[in-house]
C-alpha positions in Angstrom: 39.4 -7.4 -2.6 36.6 -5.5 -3.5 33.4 -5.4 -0.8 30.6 -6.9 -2.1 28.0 -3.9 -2.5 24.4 -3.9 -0.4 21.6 -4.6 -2.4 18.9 -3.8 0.1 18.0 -0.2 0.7 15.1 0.1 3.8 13.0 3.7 3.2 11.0 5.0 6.0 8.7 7.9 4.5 8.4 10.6 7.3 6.3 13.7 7.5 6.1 15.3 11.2 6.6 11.4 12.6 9.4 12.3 15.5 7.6 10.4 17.8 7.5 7.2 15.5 11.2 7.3 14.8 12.6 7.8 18.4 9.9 5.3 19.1 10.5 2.5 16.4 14.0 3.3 14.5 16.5 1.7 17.3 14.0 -1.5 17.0 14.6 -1.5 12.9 18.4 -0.8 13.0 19.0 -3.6 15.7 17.1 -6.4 14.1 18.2 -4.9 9.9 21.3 -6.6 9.5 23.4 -6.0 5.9 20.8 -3.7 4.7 21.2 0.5 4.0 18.5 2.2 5.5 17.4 5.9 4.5 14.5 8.5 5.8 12.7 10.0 3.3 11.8 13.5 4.8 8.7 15.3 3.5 9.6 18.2 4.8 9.2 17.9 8.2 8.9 21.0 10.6 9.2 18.9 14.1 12.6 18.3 14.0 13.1 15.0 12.3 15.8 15.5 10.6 18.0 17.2 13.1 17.0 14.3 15.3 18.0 12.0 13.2 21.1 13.6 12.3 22.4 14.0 15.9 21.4 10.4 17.0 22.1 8.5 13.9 24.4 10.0 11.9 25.1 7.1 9.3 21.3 7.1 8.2 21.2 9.2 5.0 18.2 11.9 4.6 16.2 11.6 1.2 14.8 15.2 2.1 11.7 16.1 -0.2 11.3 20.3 -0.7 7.1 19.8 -0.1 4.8 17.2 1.8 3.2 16.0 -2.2 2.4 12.7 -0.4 3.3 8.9 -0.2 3.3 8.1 -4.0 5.3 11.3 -5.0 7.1 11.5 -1.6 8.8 7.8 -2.4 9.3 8.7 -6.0 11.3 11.5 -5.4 13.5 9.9 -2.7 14.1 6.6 -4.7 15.6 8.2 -7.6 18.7 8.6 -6.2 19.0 5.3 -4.8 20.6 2.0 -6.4 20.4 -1.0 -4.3 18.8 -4.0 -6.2 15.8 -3.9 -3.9 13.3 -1.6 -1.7 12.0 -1.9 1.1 9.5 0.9 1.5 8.1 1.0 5.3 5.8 3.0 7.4 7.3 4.8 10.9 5.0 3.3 12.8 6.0 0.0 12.4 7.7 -2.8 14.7 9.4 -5.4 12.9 10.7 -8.6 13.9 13.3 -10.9 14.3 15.0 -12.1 11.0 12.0 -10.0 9.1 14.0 -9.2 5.7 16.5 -12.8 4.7 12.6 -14.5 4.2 11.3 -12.0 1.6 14.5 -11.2 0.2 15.4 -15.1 -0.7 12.0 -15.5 -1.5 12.6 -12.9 -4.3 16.2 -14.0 -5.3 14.4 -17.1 -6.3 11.9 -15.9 -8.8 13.1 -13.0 -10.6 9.3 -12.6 -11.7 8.3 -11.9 -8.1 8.1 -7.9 -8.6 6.9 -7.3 -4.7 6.2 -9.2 -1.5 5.0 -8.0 1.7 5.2 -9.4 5.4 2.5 -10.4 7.4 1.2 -7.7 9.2 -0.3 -7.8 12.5 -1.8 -5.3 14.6 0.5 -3.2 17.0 -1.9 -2.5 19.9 -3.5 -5.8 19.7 -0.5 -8.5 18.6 -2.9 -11.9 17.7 -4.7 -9.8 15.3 -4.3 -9.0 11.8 -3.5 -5.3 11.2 -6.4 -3.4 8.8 -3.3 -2.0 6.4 -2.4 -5.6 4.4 -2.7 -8.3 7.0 -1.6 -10.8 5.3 -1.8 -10.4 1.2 -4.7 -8.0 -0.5 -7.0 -8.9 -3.4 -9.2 -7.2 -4.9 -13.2 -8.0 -5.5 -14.9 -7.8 -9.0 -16.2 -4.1 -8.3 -12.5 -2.4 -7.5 -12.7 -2.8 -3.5 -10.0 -4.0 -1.7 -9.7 -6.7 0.8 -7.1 -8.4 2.8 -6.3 -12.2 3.6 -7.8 -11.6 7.8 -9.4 -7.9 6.7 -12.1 -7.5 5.2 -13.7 -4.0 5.1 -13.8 -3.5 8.8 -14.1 -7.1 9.8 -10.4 -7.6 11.0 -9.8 -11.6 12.1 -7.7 -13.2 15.2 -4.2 -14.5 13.5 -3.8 -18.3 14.8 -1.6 -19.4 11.7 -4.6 -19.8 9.1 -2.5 -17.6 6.9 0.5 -18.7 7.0 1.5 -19.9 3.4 3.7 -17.9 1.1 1.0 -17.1 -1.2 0.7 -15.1 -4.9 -2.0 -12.2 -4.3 -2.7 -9.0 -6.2 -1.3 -6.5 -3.8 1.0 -6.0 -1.3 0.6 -3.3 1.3 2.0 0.1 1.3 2.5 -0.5 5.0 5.6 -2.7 4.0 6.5 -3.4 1.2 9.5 -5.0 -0.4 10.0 -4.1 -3.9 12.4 -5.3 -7.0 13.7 -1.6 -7.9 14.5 -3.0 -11.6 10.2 -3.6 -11.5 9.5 -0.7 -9.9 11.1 1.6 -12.2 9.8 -0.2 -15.4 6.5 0.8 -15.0 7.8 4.3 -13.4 6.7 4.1 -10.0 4.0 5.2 -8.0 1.2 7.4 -9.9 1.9 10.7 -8.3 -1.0 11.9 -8.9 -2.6 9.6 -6.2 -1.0 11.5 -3.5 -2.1 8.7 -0.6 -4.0 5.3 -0.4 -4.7 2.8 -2.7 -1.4 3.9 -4.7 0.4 0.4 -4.0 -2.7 -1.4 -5.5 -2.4 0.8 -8.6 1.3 -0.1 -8.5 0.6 -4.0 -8.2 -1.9 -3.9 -10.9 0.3 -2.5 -13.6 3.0 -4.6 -12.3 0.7 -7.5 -12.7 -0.3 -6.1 -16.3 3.3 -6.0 -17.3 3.1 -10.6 -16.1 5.0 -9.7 -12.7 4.2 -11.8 -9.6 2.9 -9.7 -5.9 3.2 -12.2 -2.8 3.0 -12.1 0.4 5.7 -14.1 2.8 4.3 -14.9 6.1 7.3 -15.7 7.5 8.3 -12.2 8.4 5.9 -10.6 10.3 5.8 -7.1 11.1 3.6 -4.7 13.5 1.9 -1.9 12.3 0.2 1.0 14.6 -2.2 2.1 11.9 -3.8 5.5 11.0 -0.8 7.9 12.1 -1.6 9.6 8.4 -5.0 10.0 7.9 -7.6 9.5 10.5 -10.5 7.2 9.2 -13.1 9.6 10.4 -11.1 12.6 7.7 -13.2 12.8 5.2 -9.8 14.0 2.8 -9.1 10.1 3.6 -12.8 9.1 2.5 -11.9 11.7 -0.8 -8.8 9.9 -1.8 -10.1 6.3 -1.4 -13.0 7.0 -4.1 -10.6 9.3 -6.2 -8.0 7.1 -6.3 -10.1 3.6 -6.7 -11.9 5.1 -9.7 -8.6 6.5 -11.5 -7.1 3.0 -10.1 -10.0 1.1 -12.3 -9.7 3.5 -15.5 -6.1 2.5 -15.5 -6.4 -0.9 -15.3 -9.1 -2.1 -16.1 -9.7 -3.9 -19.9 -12.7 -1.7 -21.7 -15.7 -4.5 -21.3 -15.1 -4.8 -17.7 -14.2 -1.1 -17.0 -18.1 0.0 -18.7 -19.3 -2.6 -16.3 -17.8 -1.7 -13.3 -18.5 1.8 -13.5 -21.6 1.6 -14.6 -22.2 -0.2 -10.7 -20.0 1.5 -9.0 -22.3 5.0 -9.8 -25.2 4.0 -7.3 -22.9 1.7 -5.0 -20.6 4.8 -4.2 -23.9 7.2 -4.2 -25.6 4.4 -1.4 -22.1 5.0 0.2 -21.8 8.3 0.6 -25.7 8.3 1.7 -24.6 6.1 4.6 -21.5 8.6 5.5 -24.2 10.6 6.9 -24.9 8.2 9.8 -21.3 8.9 11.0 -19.8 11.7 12.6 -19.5 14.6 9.8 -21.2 12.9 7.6 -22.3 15.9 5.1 -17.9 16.2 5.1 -18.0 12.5 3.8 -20.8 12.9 1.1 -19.3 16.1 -0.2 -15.8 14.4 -0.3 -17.8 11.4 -2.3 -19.0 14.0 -4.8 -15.8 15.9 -5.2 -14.1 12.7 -6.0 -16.7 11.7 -9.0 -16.1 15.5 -10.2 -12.1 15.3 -10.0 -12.7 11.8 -11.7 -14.6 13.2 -14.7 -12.5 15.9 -14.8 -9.2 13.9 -15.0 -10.8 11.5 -17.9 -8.3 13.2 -20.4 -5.4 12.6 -18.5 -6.3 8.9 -17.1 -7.1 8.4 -20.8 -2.9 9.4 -21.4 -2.2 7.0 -18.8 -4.1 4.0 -19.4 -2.8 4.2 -23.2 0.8 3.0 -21.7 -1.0 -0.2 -19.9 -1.7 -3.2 -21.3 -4.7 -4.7 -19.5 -5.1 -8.2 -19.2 -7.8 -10.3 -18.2 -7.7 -13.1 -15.4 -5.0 -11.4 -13.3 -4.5 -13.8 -10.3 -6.0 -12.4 -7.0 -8.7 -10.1 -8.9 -12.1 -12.2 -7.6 -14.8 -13.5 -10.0 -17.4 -12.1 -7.0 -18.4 -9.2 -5.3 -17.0 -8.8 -1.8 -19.9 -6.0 -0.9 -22.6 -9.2 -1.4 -20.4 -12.0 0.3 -20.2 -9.5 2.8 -23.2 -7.9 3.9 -26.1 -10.5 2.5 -24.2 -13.9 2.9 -22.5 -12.8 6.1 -19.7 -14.3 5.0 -16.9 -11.6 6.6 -13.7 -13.8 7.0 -11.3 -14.6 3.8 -11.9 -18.3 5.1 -15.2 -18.3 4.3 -15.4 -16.7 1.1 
């Protein structure tokens, strides 16, 4: 009789991270029953994949030639995979108890449900939501991102107020389970993001194409947080802006992308003005400049890209209101309350 082949393929994108996988790994491969779980090495130089090798010889090793990021880092590695679904998760992340059957039946169910992510709580401090997804993103009518118990830096207590499987427009990086038939229809990650905000991108132009994002509260996951970028780098503070403005060219239909950029100009240059209360702040300003410039300079390119999207109004999680005003003049800084 033949075996009945996996269809769930776990990816844990590593660069330098030998201290997350000796750390975390065991605690995956215990509690990942029926599932085939990979590293994805971006060329690690701290012994990684010798580790891994030695210790856990039936993982396979995705090995990347260069560190060229998450969204080019995954890309490469799930090419030679062929399970039915991803799960793409960071090495700095606890899971849980029964943490995959939830999503995965959840998925099996609704073939139009492209990706789904867990809830994700904080590692160092376990009632409260974790910054990276908590639990389902959205996004505001000016491109910036917010979380179901996150928003901006606000992060909530969890006490079950966001408990309900719920459609949302993106599902965290962090974790995030994926329909690989989806996925490669609208080719994967944008490489050119490099790092963050590239699973927003991905969710929009899934959500272009009429697929579902969700987020299934009945797994929960924990998630340390910042083990990439540092929130004081100001490389991070250069890919955020970068990447939400190429994000928004893509995606956004042509009335409301000439609105939004047309705000976003002095928003982003009161932004990087405030940078310069924190620590480096002339780093931060600078970084907010270079990405406007890289932005302009791209406009050829994101022009290519955004000719292959078909941008649709009234995508569901994409707010009617601006999450900066909610925020700062209505006080209004839990998801609850908005």
């Amino acid at each position: 009789m033949e075996t009945q082949k996996i269809k769930t393929a776990i990816v844990i994108l590593t660069f330098n991270g030998i201290h997350w996988i000796k750390k975390f790994l065991p605690v995956l491969i215990e509690k990942s029953k029926d599932v085939n779980i990979y590293i994805a090495d971006n060329a690690s130089s701290d012994g990684t994949i010798e580790y891994v090798n030695n210790n856990y010889p039936n993982i396979a090793i995705l090995q990347n030639h260069n560190n060229e990021g998450y969204a080019k880092g995954y890309n490469d590695a799930l090419r030679f995979l062929d399970e039915k679904y991803y799960v793409l998760i960071n090495s700095d992340i606890e899971v849980t108890d029964n943490w995959i059957n939830p999503i995965i039946n959840l998925m099996e169910n609704d073939l139009d449900i492209a990706a789904c992510q867990p809830k994700i709580l904080d590692y160092n401090n376990k009632s409260n939501f974790e910054y990276a997804g908590a639990s389902g993103g959205y996004i505001d009518s000016l491109g910036y991102p917010y979380c179901r118990g996150r928003i901006f830096s606000t992060i909530e207590e969890d006490s079950g107020q966001y408990n309900d499987i719920k459609e949302v427009f993106w599902a965290s990086g962090a974790c995030m389970f994926l329909r690989a038939e989806h996925f490669k229809s609208v080719d994967g990650f944008d490489n050119d993001f490099f790092a963050h905000q590239e699973e927003i991108d991905l969710c929009w132009r899934l959500k272009n194409k009429g697929y579902k994002i969700m987020v299934n509260p009945e797994s929960t996951v924990y998630h340390v947080g910042g083990g990439t970028l540092d929130s004081s780098s100001p490389f991070k503070t250069y890919l955020n802006f970068r990447n939400n403005l190429f994000m928004l060219y893509k995606n956004l239909t042509v009335f409301k992308l000439l609105i939004t950029l047309f705000l976003r100009l002095p928003l982003d240059g009161i932004a990087a003005i405030t940078f310069l209360k924190k620590e480096n702040g002339l780093g931060h300003l600078f970084s907010i400049l270079r990405a406007h410039l890289l932005f302009y300079i791209s406009l050829p390119l994101l022009t290519i890209k955004r000719s292959k999207i078909k941008q649709k109004n009234n995508l569901f999680g994409f707010s009617s209101y601006s999450i900066l005003f909610k925020y700062h003049l209505l006080g209004q800084k839990k998801y609850s309350e908005l």
